[in-house]
Structure formats: C-alpha cells, structure tokens
FITORTOR-845472 format. One line per field, with one value per residue (C-alpha): residue number from 1; chain; x, y, z. Coordinates in nm, 3 decimals, padded with zeros to 5 digits. Layout:
// FITORTOR-845472
num <- (NUM  ...)
cadena <- (A  ...)
c1 <- (X  ...)
c2 <- (Y  ...)
c3 <- (Z  ...)
// end
This chain:
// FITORTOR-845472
num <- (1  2  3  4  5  6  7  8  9  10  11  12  13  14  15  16  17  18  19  20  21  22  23  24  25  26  27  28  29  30  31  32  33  34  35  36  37  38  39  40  41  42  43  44  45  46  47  48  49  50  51  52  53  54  55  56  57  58  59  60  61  62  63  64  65  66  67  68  69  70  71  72  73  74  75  76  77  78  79  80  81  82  83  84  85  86  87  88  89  90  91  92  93  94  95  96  97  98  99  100  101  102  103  104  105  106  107  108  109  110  111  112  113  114  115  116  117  118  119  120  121  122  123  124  125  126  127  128  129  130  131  132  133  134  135  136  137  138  139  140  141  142  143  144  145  146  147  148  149  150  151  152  153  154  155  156  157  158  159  160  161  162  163  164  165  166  167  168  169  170  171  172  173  174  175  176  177  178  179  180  181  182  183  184  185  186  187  188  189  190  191  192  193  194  195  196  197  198  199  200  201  202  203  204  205  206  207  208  209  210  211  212  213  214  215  216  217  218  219  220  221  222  223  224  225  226  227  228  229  230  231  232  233  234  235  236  237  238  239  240  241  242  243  244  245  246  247  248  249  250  251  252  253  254  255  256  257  258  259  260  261  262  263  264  265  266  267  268  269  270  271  272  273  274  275  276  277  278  279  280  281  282  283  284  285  286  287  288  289  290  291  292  293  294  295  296  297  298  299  300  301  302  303  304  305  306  307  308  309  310  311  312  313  314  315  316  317  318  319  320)
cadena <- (A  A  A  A  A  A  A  A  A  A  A  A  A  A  A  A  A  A  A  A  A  A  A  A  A  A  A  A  A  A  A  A  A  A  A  A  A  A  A  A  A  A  A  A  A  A  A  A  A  A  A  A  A  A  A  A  A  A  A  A  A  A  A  A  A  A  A  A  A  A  A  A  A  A  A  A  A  A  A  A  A  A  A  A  A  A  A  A  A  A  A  A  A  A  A  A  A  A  A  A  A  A  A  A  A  A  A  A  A  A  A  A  A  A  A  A  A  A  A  A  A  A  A  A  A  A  A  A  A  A  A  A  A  A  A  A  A  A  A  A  A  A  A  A  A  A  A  A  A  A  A  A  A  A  A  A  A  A  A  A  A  A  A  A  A  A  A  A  A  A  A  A  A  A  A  A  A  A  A  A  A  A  A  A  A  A  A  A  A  A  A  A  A  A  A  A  A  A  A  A  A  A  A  A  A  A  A  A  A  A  A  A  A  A  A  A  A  A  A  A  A  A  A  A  A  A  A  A  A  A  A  A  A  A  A  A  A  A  A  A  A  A  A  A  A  A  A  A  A  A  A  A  A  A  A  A  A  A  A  A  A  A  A  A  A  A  A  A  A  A  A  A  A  A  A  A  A  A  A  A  A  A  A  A  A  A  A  A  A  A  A  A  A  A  A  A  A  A  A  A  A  A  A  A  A  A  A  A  A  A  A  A  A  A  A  A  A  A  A  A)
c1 <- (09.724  09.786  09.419  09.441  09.680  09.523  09.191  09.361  09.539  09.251  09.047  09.322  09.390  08.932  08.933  09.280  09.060  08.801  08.983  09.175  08.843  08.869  09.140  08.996  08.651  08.684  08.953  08.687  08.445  08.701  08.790  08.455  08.406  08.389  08.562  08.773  08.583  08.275  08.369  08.498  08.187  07.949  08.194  08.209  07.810  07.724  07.955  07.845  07.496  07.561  07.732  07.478  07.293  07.610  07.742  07.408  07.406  07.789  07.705  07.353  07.198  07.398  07.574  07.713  08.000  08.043  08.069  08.257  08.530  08.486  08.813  08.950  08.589  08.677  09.069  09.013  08.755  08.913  09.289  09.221  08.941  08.880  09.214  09.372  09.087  09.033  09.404  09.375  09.152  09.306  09.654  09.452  09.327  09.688  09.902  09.851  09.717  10.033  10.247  09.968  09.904  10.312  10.342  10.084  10.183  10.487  10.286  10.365  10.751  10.599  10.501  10.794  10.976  10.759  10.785  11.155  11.123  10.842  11.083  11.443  11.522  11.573  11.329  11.460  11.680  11.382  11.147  11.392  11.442  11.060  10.960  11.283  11.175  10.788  10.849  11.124  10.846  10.549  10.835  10.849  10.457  10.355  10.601  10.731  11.000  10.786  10.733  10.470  10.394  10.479  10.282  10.411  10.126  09.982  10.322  10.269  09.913  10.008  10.257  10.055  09.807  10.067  10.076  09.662  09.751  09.970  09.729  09.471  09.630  09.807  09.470  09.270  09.484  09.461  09.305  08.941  08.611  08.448  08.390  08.581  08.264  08.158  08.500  08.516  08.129  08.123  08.447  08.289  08.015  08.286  08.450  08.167  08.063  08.404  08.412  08.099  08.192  08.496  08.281  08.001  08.281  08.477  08.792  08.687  08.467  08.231  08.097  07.931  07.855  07.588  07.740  07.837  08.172  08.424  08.506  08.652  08.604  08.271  08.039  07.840  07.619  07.838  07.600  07.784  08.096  07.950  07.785  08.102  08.283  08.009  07.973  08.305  08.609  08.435  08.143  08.263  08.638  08.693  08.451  08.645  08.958  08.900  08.878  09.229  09.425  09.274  09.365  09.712  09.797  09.859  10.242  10.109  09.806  09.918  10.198  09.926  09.748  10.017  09.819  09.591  09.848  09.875  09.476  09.471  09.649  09.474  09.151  09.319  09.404  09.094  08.857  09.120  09.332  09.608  09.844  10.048  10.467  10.626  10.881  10.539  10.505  10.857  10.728  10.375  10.661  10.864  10.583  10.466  10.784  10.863  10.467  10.574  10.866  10.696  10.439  10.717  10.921  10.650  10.435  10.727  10.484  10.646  10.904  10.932  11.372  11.463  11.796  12.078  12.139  11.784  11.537  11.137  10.993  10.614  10.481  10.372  10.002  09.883  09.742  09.458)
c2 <- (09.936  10.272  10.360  10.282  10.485  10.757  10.722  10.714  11.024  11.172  11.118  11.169  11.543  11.589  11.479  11.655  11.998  11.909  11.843  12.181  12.392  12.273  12.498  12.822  12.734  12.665  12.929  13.224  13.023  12.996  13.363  13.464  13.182  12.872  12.581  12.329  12.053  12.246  12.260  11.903  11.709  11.944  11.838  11.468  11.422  11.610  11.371  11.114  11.163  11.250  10.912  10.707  10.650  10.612  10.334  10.163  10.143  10.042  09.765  09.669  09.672  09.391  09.573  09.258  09.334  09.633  09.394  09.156  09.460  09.611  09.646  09.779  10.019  10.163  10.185  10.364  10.558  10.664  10.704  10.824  11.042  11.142  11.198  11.317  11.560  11.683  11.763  11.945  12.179  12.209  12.284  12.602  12.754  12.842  12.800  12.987  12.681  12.708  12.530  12.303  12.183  12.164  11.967  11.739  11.666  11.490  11.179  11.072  11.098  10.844  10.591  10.581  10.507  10.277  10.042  10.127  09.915  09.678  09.539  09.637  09.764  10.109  10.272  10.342  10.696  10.758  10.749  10.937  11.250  11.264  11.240  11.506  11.735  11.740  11.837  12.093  12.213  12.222  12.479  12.710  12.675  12.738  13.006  12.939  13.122  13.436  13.593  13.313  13.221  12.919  12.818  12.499  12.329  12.385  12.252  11.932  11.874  11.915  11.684  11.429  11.519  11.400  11.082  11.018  11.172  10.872  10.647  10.737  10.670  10.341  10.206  10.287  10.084  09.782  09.528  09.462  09.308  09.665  09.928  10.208  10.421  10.181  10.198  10.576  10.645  10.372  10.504  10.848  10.717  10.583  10.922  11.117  10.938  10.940  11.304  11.335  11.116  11.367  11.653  11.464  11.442  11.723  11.668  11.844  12.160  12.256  12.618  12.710  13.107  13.180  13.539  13.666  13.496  13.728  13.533  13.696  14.060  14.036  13.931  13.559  13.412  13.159  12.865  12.899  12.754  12.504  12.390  12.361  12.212  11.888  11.829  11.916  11.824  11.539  11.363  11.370  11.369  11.090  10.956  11.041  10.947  10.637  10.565  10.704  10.547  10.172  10.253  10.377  10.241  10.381  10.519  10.696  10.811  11.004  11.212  11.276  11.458  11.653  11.843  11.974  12.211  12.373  12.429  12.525  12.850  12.928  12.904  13.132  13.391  13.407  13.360  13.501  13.760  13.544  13.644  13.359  13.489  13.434  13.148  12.967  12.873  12.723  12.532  12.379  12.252  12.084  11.931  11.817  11.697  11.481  11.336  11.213  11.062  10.887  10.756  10.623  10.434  10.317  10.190  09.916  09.603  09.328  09.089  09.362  09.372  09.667  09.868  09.655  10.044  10.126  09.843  09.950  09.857  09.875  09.950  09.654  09.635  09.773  09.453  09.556)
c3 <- (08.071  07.890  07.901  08.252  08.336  08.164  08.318  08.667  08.570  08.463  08.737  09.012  08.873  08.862  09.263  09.287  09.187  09.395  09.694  09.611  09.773  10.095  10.231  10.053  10.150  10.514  10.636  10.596  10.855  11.072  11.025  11.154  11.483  11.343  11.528  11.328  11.536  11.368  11.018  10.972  11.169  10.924  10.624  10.690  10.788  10.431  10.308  10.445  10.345  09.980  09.960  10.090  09.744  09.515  09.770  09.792  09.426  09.433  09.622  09.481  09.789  09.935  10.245  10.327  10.104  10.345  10.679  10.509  10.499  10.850  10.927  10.590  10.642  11.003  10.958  10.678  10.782  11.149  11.021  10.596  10.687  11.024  11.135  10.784  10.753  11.133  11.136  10.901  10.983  11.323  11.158  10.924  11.193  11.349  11.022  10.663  10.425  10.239  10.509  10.585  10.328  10.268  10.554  10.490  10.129  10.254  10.295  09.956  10.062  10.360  10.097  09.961  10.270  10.450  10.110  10.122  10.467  10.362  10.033  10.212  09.867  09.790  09.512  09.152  09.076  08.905  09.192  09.396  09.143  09.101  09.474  09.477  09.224  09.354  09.673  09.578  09.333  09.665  09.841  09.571  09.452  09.848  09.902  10.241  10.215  10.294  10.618  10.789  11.157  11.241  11.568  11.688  11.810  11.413  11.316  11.504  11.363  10.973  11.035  11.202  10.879  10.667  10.858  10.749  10.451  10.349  10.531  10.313  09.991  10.121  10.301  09.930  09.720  09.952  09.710  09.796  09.645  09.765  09.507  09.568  09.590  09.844  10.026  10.083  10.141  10.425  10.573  10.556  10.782  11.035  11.028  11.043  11.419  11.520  11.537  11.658  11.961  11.987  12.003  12.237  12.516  12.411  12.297  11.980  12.054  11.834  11.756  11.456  11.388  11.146  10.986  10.652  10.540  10.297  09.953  09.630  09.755  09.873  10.159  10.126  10.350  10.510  10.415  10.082  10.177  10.386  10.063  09.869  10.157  10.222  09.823  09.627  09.874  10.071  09.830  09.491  09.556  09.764  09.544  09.252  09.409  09.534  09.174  09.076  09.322  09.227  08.853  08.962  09.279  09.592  09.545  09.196  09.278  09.613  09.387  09.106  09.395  09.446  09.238  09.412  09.586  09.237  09.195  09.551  09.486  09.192  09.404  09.708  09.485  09.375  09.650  09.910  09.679  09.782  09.412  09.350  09.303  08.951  09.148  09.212  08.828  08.813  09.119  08.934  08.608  08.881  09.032  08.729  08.606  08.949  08.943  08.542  08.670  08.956  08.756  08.475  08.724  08.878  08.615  08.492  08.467  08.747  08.595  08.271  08.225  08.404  08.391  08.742  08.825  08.864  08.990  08.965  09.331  09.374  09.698  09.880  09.952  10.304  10.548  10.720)
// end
C-alpha cells in the first residue's frame, strides 16, 4: 500500500506538471485571435489522436472492453473533458489564469462535500484542516488579492469549470475493468466530437490566426504552443493521471493536483514574466501541507481503529 501511495503521488505531481502548461501555453493564442472554441477542439483532436495507439495497446485490441463501458466512456468524456476543459478556456480569455484556475481548483472542496452527502457523515478534522489549509494556500500562491478584473460572465464559467473539474476526478476513480489509459483516450475521442458538434452549429465559434505568438520575451511561431498544448496537457497528462487517481483514489488524487497551480506559476513567470510575490511561497508550503494531510486522513485502510473524535470517511464511488 505504501508503494502505492507513492507511485500515485509520484505520478499525480508528473501529470500535475504537465497539466500546469496549459494556461501559459494557450493565453498567448488567444492574445493574438484565437477563439477558446479554437484552441480546445485543436487541443482535444491532438489528444485524441496521440492516444489512439497507447489505448489500443491498453486494451489489446479488444475495443469491446471500450463498449462494454459506454456510459462511464461518454460521461466522462462530455462532463471530465469537454466541459472541464472548454470552460476553461472560455473563463482565460476574460479572467487572468490566476483566478481561473482558483476557481476551478475548488472542485476538490466539491468532493469533499458531495461524499459529505453521499455517507451523511462529516469528514475527519484532518480532512477539513487540509482541504482548509490548501485552498488558503491557492489564495496566497495565485495572488488574488492584487488589482484583477473580474468579468462576470468569466466568473460564471471557472466556476462551472470547477464543477467538471470535480467530475473528472470523481468519474476516474469509478472502479472499472478499463485501463485507465483506455478510460481517458476513449473519453478524449467523445470530447473531441462534442466540441466539434458545438462549433459545427455554433455555439462554440471557432477562429484560428496563424501569427507569431510572444513567449519568454520573444516572438514564436504560434504552431509552438499548439504543439505543447495537444501533447503535454491533454495526451500524456490525462494519461498520466488517470493513473494517479486509480492508485490514490479520487478524493486524494484531485488535492495532489492541487499542484499544478504551484508549477503553473513557475511556468507564467517564465514564459509570461508573470514574477511570482514572496507571499506566494508561503502559499506552495500550505498547499503542500493541506495535500499531506488529505492524503493521511484519507489513506486510513477501512475497518483500521480510528480516533471517536475523528472518523476517516472515504469518498463513495461515483455510479455511472
């Protein structure tokens, strides 16, 4: 169980990093034309494709595991992906990424509560300080308190991202014969033609500009980023990350992403000369303080003696 945990860890903070592009990579498209519609159908169909081989190889060949799993496949594909992700996107382009992706990192606070209803039993004082002491820590590592804009239309979408953000976390660790791999690559695909529906009848416009995108001081051409976006954020780290939450569960795994809030200001200030402020470093130990507690109260085995004052709950699993 401890190597478990370890490899979940280890693996949720690798697709944490890898999610942690996304933001950076995609805000200087949409600084020079670039629809959110367009960036996100271009991000999930690379996905999509790079994912094709590693899930046919998950599954052997035999894509009947994949039917036998529709439903798990296309909720998780049309709320996890396509609507966490799309979101998103149409949050950054009115919002600064640092309340985004503040808002949308309170779907592990979601978890919590919805298994806080599922069990009618409140968490452990553990849980609570950690989930407490995490989120305090995203407030000080994003900086809100500066001078932002907050449109509220943007404000509305990062908070509906939160909602798939928690969907995506609670509809991975649903227990399933499917590989993980298989899991997210397949949903990829669903999400991928959902949005392109969208943006066949509209509701999602798409424009793409081909014109040199600014990144770390200097002009790229913008095919870079569009590179980085389809392989790093969408194929390998849901890949990855599919992996993390099975080893960890759902509850775990979504506050060990937390992290990806701390890698995603390392990567603004240096692709976007975004400097992070010295309160922002007392705001990564809190984080990772909070995601140690989490992941203490929540790895008690079941039926292992726990403290009257201080019961461990595990989230119940998600029926699809």
């Amino acid at each position: 169980m401890a190597g478990r945990g370890a490899a979940g860890v280890a693996t949720g903070l690798v697709g944490a990093a890898a999610f942690a592009t996304s933001g950076p990579m995609v805000k200087p498209l949409l600084a020079i034309g670039w629809t959110p519609g367009a960036a996100v159908l271009v991000r999930l169909t690379m996905g999509a494709l790079l994912l094709a081989v590693p899930v046919a190889v998950a599954v052997r060949g035999r894509f009947s595991v994949i039917v036998a799993h529709w439903r798990l496949v296309v909720t998780f594909g049309l709320f996890g992906v396509a609507a966490s992700s799309t979101l998103f996107y149409l949050a950054v382009d009115r919002l600064t990424v640092a309340v985004t992706l503040l808002l949308e990192y309170t779907g592990p606070l979601l978890l919590i509560g919805w298994a806080w209803l599922r069990t009618r039993r409140a968490p452990s004082t553990r849980t609570l300080v950690g989930a407490a002491l995490a989120m305090g820590g995203l407030v000080l590592v994003l900086d809100v308190a500066g001078a932002v804009h907050l449109d509220t239309l943007g404000l509305v979408f990062a908070s509906l991202a939160a909602v798939g953000n928690a969907a995506y976390f609670a509809l991975m660790g649903v227990p399933s014969a499917l590989p993980p791999v298989a899991l997210a690559g397949s949903a990829m695909a669903v999400a991928a033609v959902a949005v392109g529906v969208l943006a066949m009848v509209g509701v999602l416009p798409v424009h793409v500009v081909a014109a040199p995108v600014v990144m770390a001081g200097a002009q790229v051409s913008w095919w870079l980023p569009v590179l980085v976006v389809g392989v790093l954020p969408t194929a390998f780290a849901y890949g990855i990350s599919a992996v993390s939450v099975r080893l960890l569960g759902d509850q775990v795994a979504s506050f060990v992403a937390l992290a990806e809030v701390l890698f995603a200001v390392l990567l603004a200030w240096a692709v976007l000369d975004e400097a992070p402020a010295a309160a922002q470093g007392l705001g990564a130990v809190l984080v990772v303080a909070g995601v140690a507690l989490v992941r203490r109260a929540s790895s008690t085995p079941v039926g292992a003696p726990v403290p009257a004052a201080e019961p461990a709950v595990q989230a119940e699993p998600v029926s699809v």
